[in-house]
N, C-alpha and C positions, 0 to 999 in steps of 0.2 A: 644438559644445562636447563635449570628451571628457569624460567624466562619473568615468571610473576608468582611473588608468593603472598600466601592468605595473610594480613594482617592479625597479630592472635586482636583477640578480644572483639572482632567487629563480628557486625549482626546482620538478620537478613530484615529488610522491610516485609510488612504481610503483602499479599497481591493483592493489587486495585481494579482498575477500571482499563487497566490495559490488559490483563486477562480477558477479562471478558470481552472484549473486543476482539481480543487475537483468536479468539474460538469462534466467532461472528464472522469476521472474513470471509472463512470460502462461503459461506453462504452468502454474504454480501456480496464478494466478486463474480458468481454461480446467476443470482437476480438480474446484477446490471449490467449480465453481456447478457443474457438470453431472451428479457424484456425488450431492448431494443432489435434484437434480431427481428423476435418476433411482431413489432412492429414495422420492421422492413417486409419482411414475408406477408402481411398482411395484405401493405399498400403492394405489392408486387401481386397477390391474388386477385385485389380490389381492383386495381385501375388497367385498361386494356391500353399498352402501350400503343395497340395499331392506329388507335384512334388520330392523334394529331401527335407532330414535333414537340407541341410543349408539353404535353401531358407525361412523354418518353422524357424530356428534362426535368421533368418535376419527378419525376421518378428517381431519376439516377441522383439529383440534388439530395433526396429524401435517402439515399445507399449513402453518398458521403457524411451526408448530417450523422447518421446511424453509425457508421464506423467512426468520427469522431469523436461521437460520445461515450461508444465503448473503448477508444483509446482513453480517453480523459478519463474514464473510471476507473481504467487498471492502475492507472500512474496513481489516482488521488490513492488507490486500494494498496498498493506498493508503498504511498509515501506514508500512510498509517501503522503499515505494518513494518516497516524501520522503525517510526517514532515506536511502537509498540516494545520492538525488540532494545531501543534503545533504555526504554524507562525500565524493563525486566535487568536491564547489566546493570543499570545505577542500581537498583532495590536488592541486586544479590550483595552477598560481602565483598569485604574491598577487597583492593589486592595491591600489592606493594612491587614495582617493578624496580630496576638497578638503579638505588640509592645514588649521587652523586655529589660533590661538596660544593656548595652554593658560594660563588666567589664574594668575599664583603673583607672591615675589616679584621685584623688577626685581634684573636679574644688573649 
C-alpha cells in the first residue's frame, strides 16, 4: 500500500541555511560537551580539595554547573536539529496522502 504519493508537478526548494547548519552540529555538539568538561578537569587539577569543606563544595557545585550546561547544550543541539530536519521535509516535494471527501453542502 503506498501510504503517500508525489504530487505531479511539485518542486523541490534550493537548500538554505538549514544545510549548513545540519553539517555544523557534530562539530557544535563535539565543542560544547568537551569545553565544559574541560573546564571541570581544570578546576579539579587547579583547586586542592583537602584544603577546606568549602572549597570540596565549590568544587562539586562547579561538576554540577558543568553537567548542566552540557545537558542544556545537547537538548538546545537536538532541538536545532529537528527544526533542521523539519525545514529539509517542508523544502523537499509534496506529497499527497489518502484523499478524503470534506463534508459541506452537496454541489
Amino acid at each position: 500500500m503506498d501510504w503517500l504519493r508525489r504530487v505531479p508537478g511539485s518542486r523541490r526548494e534550493p537548500p538554505g541555511l538549514e544545510w549548513k547548519l545540519w553539517r555544523k552540529l557534530p562539530v557544535i555538539l563535539l565543542l560544547g560537551t568537551v569545553l565544559p568538561v574541560l573546564v571541570a578537569v581544570a578546576v579539579h587539577l587547579w583547586v586542592d580539595t583537602d584544603a577546606t569543606p568549602a572549597l570540596a563544595r565549590q568544587v562539586l557545585l562547579t561538576d554540577y554547573i558543568v553537567a548542566a550546561v552540557v545537558v542544556l547544550h545537547w537538548t538546545t543541539v537536538l532541538t536545532v536539529a529537528i527544526g533542521c530536519v523539519v525545514v529539509m521535509i517542508m523544502k523537499g516535494p509534496a506529497y499527497e496522502a489518502d484523499p478524503y471527501p470534506v463534508p459541506g453542502p452537496e454541489r
